[in-house]
LUMSE-560449 format. One record per residue (C-alpha): residue number from 1; residue in one letter; x, y, z. Coordinates in pm, whole numbers, plus 50000, padded with zeros to 5 digits. Example, Ala and Ser with C-alpha at 12.3 -4.5 7.8 and 13.67 -1.06 7.14 Angstrom:
node n->1; res->A; X->51230; Y->49550; Z->50780
node n->2; res->S; X->51367; Y->49894; Z->50714
% end
This chain:
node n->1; res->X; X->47456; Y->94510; Z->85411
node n->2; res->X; X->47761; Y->94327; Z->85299
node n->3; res->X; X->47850; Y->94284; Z->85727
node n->4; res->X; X->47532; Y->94121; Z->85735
node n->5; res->X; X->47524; Y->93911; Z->85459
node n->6; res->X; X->47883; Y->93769; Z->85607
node n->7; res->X; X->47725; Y->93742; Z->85967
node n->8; res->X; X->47451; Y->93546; Z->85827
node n->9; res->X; X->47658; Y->93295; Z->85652
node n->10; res->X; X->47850; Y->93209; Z->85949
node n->11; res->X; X->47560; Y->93181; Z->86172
node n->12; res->X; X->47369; Y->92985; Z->85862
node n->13; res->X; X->47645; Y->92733; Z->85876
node n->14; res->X; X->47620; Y->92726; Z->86315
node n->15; res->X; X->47243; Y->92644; Z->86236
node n->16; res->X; X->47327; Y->92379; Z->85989
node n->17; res->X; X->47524; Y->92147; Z->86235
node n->18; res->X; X->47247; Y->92187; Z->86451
node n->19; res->X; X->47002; Y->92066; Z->86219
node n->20; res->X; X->47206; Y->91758; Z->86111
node n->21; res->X; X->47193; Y->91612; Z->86431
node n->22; res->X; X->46827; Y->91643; Z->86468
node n->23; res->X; X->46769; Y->91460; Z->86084
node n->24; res->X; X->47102; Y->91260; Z->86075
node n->25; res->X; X->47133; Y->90894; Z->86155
node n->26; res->X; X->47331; Y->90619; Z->86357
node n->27; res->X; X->47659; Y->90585; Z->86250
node n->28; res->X; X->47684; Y->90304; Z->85998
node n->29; res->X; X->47870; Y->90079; Z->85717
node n->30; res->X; X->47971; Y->90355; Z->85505
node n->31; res->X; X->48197; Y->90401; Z->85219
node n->32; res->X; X->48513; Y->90633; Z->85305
node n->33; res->X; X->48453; Y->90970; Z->85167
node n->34; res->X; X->48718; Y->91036; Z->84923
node n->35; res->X; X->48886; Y->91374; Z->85058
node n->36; res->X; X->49275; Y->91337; Z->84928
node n->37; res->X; X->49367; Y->91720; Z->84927
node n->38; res->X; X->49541; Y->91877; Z->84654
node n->39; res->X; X->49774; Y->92145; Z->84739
node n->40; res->X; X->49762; Y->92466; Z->84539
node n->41; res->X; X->50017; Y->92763; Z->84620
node n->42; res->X; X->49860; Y->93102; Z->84642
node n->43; res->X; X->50145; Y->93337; Z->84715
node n->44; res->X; X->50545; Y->93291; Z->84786
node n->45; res->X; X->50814; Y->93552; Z->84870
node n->46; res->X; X->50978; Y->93760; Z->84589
node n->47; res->X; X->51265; Y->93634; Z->84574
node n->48; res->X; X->51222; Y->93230; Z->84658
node n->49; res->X; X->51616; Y->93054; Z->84775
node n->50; res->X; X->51742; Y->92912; Z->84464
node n->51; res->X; X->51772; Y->92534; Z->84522
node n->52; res->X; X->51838; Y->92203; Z->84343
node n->53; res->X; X->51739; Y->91887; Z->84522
node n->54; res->X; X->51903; Y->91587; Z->84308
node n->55; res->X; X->51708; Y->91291; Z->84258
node n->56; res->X; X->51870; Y->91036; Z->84532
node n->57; res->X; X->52100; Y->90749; Z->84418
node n->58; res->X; X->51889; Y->90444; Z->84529
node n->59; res->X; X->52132; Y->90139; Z->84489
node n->60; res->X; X->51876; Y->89843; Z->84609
node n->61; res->X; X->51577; Y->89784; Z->84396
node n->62; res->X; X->51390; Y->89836; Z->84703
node n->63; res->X; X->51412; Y->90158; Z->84824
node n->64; res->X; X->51427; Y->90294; Z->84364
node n->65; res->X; X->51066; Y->90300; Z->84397
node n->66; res->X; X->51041; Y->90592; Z->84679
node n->67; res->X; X->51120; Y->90913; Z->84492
node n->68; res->X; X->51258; Y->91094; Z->84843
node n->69; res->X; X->51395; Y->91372; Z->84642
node n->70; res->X; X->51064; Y->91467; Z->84502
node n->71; res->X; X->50905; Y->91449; Z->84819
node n->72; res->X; X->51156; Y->91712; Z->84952
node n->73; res->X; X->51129; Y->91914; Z->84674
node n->74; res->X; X->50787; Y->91911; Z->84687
node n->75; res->X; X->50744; Y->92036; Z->85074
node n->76; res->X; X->51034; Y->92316; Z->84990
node n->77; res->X; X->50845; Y->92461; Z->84667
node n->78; res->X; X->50543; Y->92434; Z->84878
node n->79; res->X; X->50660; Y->92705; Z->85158
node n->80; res->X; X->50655; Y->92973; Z->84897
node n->81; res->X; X->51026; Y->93031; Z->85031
node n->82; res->X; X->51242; Y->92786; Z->84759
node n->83; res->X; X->51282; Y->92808; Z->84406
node n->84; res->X; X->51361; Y->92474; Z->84311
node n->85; res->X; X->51576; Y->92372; Z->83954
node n->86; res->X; X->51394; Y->92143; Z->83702
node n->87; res->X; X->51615; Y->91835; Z->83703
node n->88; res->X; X->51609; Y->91865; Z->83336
node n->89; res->X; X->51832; Y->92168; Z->83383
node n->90; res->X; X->52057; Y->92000; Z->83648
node n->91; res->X; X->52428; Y->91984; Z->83504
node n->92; res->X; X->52482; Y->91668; Z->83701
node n->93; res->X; X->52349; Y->91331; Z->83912
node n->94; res->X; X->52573; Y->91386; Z->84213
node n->95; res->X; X->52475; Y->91148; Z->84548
node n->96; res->X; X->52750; Y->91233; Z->84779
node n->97; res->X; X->52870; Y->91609; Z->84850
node n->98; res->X; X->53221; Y->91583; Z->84723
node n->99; res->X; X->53090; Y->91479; Z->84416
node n->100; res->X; X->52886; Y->91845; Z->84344
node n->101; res->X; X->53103; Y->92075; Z->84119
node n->102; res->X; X->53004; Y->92425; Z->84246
node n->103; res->X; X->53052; Y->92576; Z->84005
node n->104; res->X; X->52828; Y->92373; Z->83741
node n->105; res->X; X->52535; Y->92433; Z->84006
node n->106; res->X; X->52613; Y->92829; Z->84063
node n->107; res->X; X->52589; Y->92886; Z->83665
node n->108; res->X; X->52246; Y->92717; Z->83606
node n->109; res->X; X->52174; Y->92994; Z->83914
node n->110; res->X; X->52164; Y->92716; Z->84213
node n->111; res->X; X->52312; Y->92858; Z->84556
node n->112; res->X; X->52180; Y->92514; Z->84741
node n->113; res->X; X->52222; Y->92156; Z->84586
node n->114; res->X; X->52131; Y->91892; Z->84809
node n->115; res->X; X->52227; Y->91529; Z->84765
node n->116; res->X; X->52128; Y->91187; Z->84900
node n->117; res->X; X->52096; Y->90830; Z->84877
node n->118; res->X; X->51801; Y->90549; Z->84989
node n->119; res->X; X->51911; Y->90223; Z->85088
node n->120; res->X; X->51802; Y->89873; Z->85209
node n->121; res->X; X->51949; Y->89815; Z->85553
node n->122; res->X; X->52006; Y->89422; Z->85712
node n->123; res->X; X->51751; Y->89466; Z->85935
node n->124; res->X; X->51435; Y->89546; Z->85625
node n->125; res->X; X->51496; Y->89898; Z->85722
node n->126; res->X; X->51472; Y->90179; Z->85498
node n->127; res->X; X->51755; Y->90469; Z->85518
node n->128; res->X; X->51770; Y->90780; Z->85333
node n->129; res->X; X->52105; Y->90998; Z->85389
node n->130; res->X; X->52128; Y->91304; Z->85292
node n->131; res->X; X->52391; Y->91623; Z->85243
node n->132; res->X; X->52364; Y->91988; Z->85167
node n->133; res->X; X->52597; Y->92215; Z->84980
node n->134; res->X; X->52634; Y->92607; Z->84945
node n->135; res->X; X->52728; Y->92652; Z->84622
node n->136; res->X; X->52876; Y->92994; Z->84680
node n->137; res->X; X->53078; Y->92879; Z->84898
node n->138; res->X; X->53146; Y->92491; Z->84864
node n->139; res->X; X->53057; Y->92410; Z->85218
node n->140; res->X; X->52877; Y->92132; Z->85329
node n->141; res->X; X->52621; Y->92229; Z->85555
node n->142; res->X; X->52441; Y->91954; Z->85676
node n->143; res->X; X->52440; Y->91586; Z->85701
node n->144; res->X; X->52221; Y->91369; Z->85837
node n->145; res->X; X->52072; Y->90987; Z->85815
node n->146; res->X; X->51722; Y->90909; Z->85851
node n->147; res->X; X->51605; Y->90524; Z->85892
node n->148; res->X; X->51234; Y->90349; Z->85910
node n->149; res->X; X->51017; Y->90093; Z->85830
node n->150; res->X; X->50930; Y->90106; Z->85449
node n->151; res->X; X->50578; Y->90276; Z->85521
node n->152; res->X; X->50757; Y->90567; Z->85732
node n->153; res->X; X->50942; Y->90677; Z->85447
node n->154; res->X; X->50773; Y->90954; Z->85347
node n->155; res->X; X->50811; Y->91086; Z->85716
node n->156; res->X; X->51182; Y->91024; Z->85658
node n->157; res->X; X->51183; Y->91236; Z->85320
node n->158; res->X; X->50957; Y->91562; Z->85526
node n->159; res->X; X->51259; Y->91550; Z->85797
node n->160; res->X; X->51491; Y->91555; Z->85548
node n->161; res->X; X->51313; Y->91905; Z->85429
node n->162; res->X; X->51283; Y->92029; Z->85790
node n->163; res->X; X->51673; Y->92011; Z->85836
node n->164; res->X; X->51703; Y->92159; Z->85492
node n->165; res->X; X->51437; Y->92453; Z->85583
node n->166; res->X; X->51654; Y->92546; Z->85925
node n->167; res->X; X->51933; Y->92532; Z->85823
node n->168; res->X; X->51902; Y->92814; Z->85521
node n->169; res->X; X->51628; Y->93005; Z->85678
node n->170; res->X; X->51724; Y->92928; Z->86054
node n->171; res->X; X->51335; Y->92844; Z->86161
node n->172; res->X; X->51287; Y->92527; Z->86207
node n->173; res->X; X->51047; Y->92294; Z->85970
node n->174; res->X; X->50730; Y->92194; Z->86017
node n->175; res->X; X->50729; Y->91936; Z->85753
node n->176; res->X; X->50732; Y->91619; Z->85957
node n->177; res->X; X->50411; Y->91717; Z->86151
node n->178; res->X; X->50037; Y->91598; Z->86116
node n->179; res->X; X->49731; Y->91801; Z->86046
node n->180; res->X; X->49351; Y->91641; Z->86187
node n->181; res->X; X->49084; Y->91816; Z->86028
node n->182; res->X; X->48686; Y->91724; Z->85959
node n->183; res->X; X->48582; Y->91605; Z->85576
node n->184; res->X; X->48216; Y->91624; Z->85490
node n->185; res->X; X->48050; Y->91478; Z->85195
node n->186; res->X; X->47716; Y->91463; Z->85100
node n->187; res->X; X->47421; Y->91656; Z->85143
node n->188; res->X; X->47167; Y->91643; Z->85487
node n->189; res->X; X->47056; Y->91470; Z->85607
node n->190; res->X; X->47283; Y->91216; Z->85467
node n->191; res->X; X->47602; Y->91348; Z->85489
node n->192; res->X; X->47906; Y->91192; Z->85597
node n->193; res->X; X->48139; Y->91328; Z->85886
node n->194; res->X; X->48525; Y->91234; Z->85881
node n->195; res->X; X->48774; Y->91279; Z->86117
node n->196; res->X; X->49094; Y->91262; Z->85953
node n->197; res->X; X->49493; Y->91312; Z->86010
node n->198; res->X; X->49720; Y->91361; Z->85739
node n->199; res->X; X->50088; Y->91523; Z->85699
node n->200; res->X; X->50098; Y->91855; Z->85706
node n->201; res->X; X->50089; Y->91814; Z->85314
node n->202; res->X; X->49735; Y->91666; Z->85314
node n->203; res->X; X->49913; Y->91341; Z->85214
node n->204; res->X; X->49920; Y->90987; Z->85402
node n->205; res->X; X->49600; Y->91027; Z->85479
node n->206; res->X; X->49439; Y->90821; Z->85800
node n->207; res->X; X->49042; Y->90865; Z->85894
node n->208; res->X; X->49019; Y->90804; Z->86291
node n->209; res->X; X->48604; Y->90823; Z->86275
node n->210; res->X; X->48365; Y->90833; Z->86051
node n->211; res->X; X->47988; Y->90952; Z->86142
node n->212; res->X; X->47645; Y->91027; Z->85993
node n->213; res->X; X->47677; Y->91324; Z->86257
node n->214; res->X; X->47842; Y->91652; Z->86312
node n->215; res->X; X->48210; Y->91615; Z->86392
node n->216; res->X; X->48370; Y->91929; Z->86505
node n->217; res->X; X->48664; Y->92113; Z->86711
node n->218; res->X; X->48921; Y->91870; Z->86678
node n->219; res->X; X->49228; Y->91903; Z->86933
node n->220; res->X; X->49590; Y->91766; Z->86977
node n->221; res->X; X->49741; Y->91667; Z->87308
node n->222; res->X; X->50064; Y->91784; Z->87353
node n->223; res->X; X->50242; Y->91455; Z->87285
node n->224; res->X; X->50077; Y->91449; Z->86965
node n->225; res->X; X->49879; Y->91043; Z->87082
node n->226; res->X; X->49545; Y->91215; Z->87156
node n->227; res->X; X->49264; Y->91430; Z->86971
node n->228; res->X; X->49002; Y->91551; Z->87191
node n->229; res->X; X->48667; Y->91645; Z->86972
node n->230; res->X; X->48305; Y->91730; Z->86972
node n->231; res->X; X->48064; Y->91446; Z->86848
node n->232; res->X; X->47680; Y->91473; Z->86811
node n->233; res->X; X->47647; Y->91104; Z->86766
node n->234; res->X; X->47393; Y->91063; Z->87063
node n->235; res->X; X->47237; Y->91357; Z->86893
node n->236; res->X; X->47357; Y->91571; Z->87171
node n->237; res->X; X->47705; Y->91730; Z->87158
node n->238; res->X; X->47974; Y->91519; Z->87379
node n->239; res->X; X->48312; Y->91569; Z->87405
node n->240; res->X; X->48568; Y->91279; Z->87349
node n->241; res->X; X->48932; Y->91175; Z->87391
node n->242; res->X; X->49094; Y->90930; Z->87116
node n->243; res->X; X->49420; Y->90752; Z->87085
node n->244; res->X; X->49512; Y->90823; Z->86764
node n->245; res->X; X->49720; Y->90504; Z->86653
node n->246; res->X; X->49464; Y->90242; Z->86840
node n->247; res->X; X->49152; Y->90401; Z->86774
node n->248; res->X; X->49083; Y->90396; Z->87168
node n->249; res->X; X->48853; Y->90641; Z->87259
node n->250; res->X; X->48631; Y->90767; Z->87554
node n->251; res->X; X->48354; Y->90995; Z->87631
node n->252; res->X; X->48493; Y->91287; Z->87868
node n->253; res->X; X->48189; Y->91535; Z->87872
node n->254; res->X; X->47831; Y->91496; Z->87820
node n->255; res->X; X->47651; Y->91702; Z->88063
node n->256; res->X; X->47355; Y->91877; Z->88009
node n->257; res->X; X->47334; Y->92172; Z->87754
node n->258; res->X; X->47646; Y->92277; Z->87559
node n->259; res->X; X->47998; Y->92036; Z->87586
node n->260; res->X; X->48223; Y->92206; Z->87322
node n->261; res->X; X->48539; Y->92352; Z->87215
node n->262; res->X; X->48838; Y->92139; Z->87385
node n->263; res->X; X->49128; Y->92238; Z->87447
node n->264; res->X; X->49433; Y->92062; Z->87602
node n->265; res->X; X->49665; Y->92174; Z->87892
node n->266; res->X; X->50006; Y->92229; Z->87817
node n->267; res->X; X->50120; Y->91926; Z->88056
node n->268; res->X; X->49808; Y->91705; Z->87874
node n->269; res->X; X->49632; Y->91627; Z->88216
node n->270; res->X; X->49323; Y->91839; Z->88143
node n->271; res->X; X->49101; Y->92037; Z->87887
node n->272; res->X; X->48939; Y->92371; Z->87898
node n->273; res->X; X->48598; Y->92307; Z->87781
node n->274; res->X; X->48284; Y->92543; Z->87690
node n->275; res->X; X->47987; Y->92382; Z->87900
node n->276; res->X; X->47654; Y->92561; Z->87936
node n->277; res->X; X->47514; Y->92337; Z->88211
node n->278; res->X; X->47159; Y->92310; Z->88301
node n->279; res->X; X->47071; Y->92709; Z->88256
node n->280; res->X; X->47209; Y->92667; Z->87869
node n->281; res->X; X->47456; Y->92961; Z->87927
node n->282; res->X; X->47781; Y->92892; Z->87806
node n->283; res->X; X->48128; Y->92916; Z->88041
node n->284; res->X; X->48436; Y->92838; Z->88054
node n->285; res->X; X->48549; Y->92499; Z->88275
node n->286; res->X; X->48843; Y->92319; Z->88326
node n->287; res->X; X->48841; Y->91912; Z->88291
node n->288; res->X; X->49106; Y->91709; Z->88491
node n->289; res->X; X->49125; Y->91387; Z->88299
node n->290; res->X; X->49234; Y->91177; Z->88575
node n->291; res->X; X->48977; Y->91289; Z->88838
node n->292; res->X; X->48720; Y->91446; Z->88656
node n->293; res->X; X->48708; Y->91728; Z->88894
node n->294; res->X; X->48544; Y->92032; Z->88732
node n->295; res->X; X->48652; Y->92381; Z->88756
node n->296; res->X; X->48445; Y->92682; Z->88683
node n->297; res->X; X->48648; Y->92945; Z->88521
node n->298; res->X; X->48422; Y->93228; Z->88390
node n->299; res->X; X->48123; Y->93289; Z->88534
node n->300; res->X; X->47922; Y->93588; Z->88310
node n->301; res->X; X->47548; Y->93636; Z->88166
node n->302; res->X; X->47753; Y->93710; Z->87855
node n->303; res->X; X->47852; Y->93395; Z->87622
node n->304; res->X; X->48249; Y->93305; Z->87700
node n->305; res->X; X->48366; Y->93001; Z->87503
node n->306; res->X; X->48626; Y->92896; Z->87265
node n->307; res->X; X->48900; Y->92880; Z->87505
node n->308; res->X; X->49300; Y->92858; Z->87454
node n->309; res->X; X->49585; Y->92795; Z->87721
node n->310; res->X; X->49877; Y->93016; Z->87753
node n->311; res->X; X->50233; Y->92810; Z->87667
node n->312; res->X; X->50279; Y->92785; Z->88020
node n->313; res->X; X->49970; Y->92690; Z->88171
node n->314; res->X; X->49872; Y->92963; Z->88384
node n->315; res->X; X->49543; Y->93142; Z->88176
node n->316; res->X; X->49367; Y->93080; Z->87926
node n->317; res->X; X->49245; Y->93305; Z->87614
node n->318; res->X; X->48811; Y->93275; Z->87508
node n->319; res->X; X->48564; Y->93471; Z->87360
node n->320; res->X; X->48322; Y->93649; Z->87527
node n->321; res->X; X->48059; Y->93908; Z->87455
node n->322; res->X; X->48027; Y->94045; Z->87736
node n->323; res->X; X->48115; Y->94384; Z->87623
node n->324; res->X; X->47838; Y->94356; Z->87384
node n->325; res->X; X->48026; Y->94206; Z->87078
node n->326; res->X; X->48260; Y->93915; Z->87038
node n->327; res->X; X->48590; Y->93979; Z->87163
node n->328; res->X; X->48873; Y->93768; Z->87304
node n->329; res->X; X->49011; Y->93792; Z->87701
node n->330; res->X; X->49274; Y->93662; Z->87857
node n->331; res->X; X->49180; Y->93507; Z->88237
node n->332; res->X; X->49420; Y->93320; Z->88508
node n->333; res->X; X->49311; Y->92987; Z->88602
node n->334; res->X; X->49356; Y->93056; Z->88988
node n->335; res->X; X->49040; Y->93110; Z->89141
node n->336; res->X; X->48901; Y->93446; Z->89190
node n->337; res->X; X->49120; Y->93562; Z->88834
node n->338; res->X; X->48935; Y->93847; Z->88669
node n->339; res->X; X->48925; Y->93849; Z->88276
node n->340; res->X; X->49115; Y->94100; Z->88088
node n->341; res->X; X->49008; Y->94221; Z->87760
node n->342; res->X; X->49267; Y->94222; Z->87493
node n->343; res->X; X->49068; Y->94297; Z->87129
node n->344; res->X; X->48939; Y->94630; Z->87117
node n->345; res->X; X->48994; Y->94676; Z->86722
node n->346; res->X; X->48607; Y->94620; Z->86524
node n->347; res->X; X->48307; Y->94490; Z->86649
node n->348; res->X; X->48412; Y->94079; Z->86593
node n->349; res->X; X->48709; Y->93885; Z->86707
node n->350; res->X; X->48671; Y->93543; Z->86782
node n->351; res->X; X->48848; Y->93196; Z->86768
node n->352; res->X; X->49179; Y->93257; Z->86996
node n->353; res->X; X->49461; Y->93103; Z->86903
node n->354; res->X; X->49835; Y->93148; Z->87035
node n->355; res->X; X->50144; Y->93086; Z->86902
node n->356; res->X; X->50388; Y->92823; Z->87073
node n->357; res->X; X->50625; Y->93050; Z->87268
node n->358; res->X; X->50329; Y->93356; Z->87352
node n->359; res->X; X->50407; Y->93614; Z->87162
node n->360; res->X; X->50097; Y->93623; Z->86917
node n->361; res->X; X->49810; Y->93568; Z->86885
node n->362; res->X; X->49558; Y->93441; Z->86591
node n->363; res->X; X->49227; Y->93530; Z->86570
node n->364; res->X; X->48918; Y->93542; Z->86288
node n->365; res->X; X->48818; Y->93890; Z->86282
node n->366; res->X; X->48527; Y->94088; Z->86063
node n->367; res->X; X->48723; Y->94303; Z->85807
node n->368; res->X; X->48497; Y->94525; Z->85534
node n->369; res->X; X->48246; Y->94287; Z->85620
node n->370; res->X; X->48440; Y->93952; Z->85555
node n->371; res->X; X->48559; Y->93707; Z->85806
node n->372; res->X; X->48962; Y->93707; Z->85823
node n->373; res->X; X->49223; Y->93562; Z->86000
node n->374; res->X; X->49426; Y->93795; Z->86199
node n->375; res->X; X->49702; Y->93791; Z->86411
node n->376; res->X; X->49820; Y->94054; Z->86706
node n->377; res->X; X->50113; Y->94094; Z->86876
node n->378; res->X; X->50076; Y->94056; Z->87271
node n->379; res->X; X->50340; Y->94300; Z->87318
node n->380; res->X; X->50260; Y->94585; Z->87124
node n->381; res->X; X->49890; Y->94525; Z->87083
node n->382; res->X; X->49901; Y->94585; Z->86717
node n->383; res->X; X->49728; Y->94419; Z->86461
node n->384; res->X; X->49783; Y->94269; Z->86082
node n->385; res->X; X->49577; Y->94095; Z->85838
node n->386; res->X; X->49692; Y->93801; Z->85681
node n->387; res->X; X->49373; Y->93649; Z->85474
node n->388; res->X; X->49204; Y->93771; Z->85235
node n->389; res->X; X->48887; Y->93568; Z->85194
node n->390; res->X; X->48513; Y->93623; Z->85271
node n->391; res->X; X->48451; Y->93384; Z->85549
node n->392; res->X; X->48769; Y->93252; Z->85686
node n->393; res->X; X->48756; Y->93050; Z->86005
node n->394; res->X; X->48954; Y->92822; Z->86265
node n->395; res->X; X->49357; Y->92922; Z->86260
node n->396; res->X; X->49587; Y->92689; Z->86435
node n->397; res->X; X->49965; Y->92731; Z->86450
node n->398; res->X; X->50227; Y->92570; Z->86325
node n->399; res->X; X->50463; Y->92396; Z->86631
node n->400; res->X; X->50707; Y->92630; Z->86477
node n->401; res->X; X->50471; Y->92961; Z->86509
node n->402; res->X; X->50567; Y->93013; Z->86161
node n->403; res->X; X->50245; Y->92954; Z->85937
node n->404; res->X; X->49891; Y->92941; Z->86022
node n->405; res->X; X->49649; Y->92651; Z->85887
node n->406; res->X; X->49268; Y->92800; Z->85844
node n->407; res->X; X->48921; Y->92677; Z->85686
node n->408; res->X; X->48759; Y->92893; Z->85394
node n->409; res->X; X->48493; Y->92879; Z->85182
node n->410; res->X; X->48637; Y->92911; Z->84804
node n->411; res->X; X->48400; Y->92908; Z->84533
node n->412; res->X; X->48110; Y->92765; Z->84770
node n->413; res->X; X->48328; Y->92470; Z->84890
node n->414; res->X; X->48509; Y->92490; Z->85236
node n->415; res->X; X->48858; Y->92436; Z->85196
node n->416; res->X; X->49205; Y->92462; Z->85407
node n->417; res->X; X->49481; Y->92689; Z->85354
node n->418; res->X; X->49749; Y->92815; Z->85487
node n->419; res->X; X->49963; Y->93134; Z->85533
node n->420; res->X; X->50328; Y->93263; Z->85722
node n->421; res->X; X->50250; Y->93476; Z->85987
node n->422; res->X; X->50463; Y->93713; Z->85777
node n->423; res->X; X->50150; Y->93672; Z->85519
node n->424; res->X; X->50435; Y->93639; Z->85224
node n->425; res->X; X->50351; Y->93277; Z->85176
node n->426; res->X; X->50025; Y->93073; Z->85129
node n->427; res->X; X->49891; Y->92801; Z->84964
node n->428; res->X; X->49540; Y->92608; Z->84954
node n->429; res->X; X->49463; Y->92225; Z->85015
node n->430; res->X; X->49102; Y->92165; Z->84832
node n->431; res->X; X->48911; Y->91794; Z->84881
node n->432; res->X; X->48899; Y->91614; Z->84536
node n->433; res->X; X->48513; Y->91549; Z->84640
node n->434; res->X; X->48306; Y->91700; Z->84921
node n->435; res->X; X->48466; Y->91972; Z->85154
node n->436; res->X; X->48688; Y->92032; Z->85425
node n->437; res->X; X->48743; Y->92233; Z->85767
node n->438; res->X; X->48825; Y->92264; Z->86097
node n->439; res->X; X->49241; Y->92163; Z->86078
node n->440; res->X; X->49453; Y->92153; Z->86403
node n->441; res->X; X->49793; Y->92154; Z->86341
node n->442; res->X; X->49996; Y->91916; Z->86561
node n->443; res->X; X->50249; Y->91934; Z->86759
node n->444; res->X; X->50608; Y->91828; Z->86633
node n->445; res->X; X->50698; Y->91450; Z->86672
node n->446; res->X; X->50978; Y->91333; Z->86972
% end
C-alpha cells in the first residue's frame, strides 16, 4: 500500500504539469517570485578538519565591505567536511602567513588557519589574496591571488574555498560552479514558473525565464553558456536552447507529440532528446544543432526516455520499460547498437545520471516504497543508497563527481538538497516562499 501511495504521488505530480498547461496563461508582466534558498546542513562526517579562516585584512575602504572570509567559511562548513573556529576564539588577526604563530592556532585545536587580504587595484579591480598554513607543521600550503570586477567577488571568495578544499582533502572544489533549477510559486492555474541559476550555494541568484507555464528538465552545455529546457508556453511541450548571459534563446524541438528531456553531447554540438512523434510513443533521438539532422536511437513499443551521454560520447544511458518496469540501459549511438540493461535490483529505477569520468552512476530508485536517490558502480554493479526521503527525484553531479544535487518533497514543499556520493555529507536548500526542483549542476568555469 505504502509502494502505491509513493507511485501515485509521483505520477499525481506528472499529471499536474499536464494540467497547468491546459488552464495556464500567456506569459506576462509578473512580479519575480521570491525563491532565495536557505541552506540547512543535514549530516557532516565525524570528525569535520579543524579549520580557522581569519577575517581578511581589507586596507581600502572599498573592498572592507565584502566579508571574503565569511564567504569561505561559509562554503567549507557547508561540505559537512570542516569544522571551522568561531573568530571569537581566534588567538590572533594574522593577514599574511608569516605572521600565524602555530602554535597559538594548534592550542585553540586549529590544524588549518588560512589568511588573506582584499584590495583595490589601479585598474577598479577587486583582488583577494590568500595563504594557507598547517599548523602542525608550519608549512604554507597554498597561495594564490584572485582578481575581478567588484560584482565577481563572491566568485573570487568560492575559488578561494575550492583551492582550500583540494588541497586538504585532495578532490577538487566545486564551490565556484552554478546550479539552474525551476522555482514555482503559486497555486494553478496561476502559478508562476522560474528558471533560475544561482552558485552552487543558492546565492547570486539570476532568473533566465519566467512563465505562467510548466518549465522543466533544465540542461547545461558543456561550456557552461547554454541551458537547453522543456517549455509548455505554446501549451505544447518544446524544447529550447538559451544563452545564459544574453538571454538569447531558440526553439530546437517542437514536433508533434512528446519533445522532452535534453541532454547535451559531450562536444556541445547536439542533444539526446525523448520525442514521441506522431504515434505518441516515446524514443530516444539525437539532435545535431547545426543541421538539425535527426537520429533515431531506440526504437521499442516500450517507453525509453530520459536519456544521458557517456563522458566520451559514444552511448547514451535512458529509461525504458521494456522489461516490464522502469529500468535504465545503456545503448551505442552507432546505428544498429542494441541496448543493454544495467538495473536489475527492484522493480523502479529511473532518471540516469553519470558521474564526470564514468565510473557511477545516479539514479532515483523505489526503496520500502519511497523514491531514493541511488548510485551504482559500473564496475562492480553494486548498489548504495544515499537518500533517505519519501519521494526524491532528479540527481545531477557535481563537475567533481563528488556530491549529488536532488529535488525532494520535505514537509509538503519540494526542496533541493544535496549529498557526497560517500552519503557522509548533506545539506538542504529550501525557497523562502513557494518551492523548488529540478537542479542541474554545472559544469566547472574555464
Amino acid at each position: 500500500m505504502k509502494q502505491m501511495k509513493a507511485r501515485d504521488s509521483l505520477r499525481q505530480r506528472r499529471v499536474l504539469l499536464w494540467t497547468a498547461v491546459l488552464s495556464g496563461c500567456l506569459t506576462g508582466s509578473i512580479p519575480p517570485a521570491r525563491a532565495e534558498l536557505q541552506i540547512e546542513i543535514t549530516s557532516g562526517v565525524r570528525d569535520p578538519v579543524p579549520i580557522a579562516i581569519v577575517p581578511f585584512a581589507s586596507p581600502g575602504a572599498a573592498a572592507s565591505d565584502f566579508d571574503a572570509a565569511g564567504i569561505v567559511q561559509h562554503d567549507l562548513e557547508g561540505s559537512g567536511r570542516f569544522r571551522a573556529l568561531p573568530r571569537e576564539r581566534m588567538p590572533a588577526t594574522p593577514s599574511r602567513a608569516d605572521e600565524v604563530a602555530s602554535p597559538s592556532w594548534k592550542a585553540v585545536g586549529s590544524d588549518y588557519v588560512v589568511v588573506g587580504r582584499t584590495m583595490t587595484l589601479d585598474n577598479g579591480s577587486l583582488a583577494v589574496d590568500f595563504e594557507l598554513v598547517n599548523t602542525l607543521t608550519g608549512a604554507r600550503l597554498g597561495a594564490q591571488r584572485f582578481t575581478g570586477a567588484p560584482g565577481a567577488m563572491r566568485n573570487a571568495a568560492h575559488r578561494v574555498s575550492d583551492v582550500i578544499y583540494q588541497k586538504i582533502l585532495g578532490v577538487r572544489g566545486a564551490f565556484a560552479t552554478r546550479i539552474a533549477y525551476v522555482a514555482v510559486d503559486g497555486e494553478p492555474p496561476a502559478q508562476r514558473h522560474q528558471l533560475i541559476v544561482a552558485d552552487a550555494d543558492g546565492a547570486n541568484q539570476h532568473m533566465v525565464l519566467e512563465s505562467r507555464f510548466p518549465l522543466m528538465s533544465p540542461a547545461w552545455s558543456p561550456d557552461g553558456q547554454w541551458l537547453a529546457y522543456v517549455s509548455f508556453e505554446t501549451k505544447h511541450a518544446a524544447v529550447y536552447v538559451q544563452l545564459v548571459r544574453s538571454g538569447e534563446r531558440r526553439q530546437v524541438s517542437a514536433r508533434a507529440g512528446v519533445n522532452g528531456a535534453p541532454a547535451w553531447s559531450p562536444d556541445g554540438r547536439k542533444l539526446a532528446l525523448t520525442l514521441g512523434g506522431s504515434s505518441g510513443n516515446p524514443d530516444i533521438y539525437i539532435l545535431d544543432l547545426g543541421t538539425q539532422d535527426l537520429t533515431r536511437i531506440t526504437d521499442d513499443p516500450a517507453i525509453d526516455t530520459e536519456p544521458e551521454w557517456a563522458p566520451d560520447g559514444k552511448s547514451l544511458f535512458f529509461t525504458s520499460d521494456r522489461a516490464g518496469s522502469p529500468q535504465i540501459y545503456q545503448i551505442g549511438t552507432s546505428a544498429g547498437a542494441r541496448p543493454k540493461r544495467l538495473t536489475f535490483g527492484g522493480n523502479y529505477n529511473a532518471r540516469p545520471r553519470v558521474s564526470p569520468d564514468g565510473s557511477q552512476l545516479a539514479m532515483v530508485t523505489l526503496d520500502n516504497g519511497n523514491y531514493r536517490i541511488a548510485i551504482q558502480d559500473l564496475g562492480s554493479g553494486t548498489v548504495r543508497m544515499l537518500s533517505h526521503g519519501h519521494l526524491d527525484e532528479t540527481p545531477s553531479f557535481a563537475p567533481n563527481g563528488a556530491t549529488l544535487i536532488y529535488s525532494e518533497r520535505e514537509s509538503g514543499r519540494g526542496s533541493l538538497a544535496t549529498v557526497s556520493t560517500d552519503g557522509l555529507t548533506g545539506l538542504r536548500l529550501k525557497a523562502s516562499q513557494g518551492e523548488v526542483r529540478e537542479p542541474a549542476w554545472g559544469p566547472f568555469s574555464p
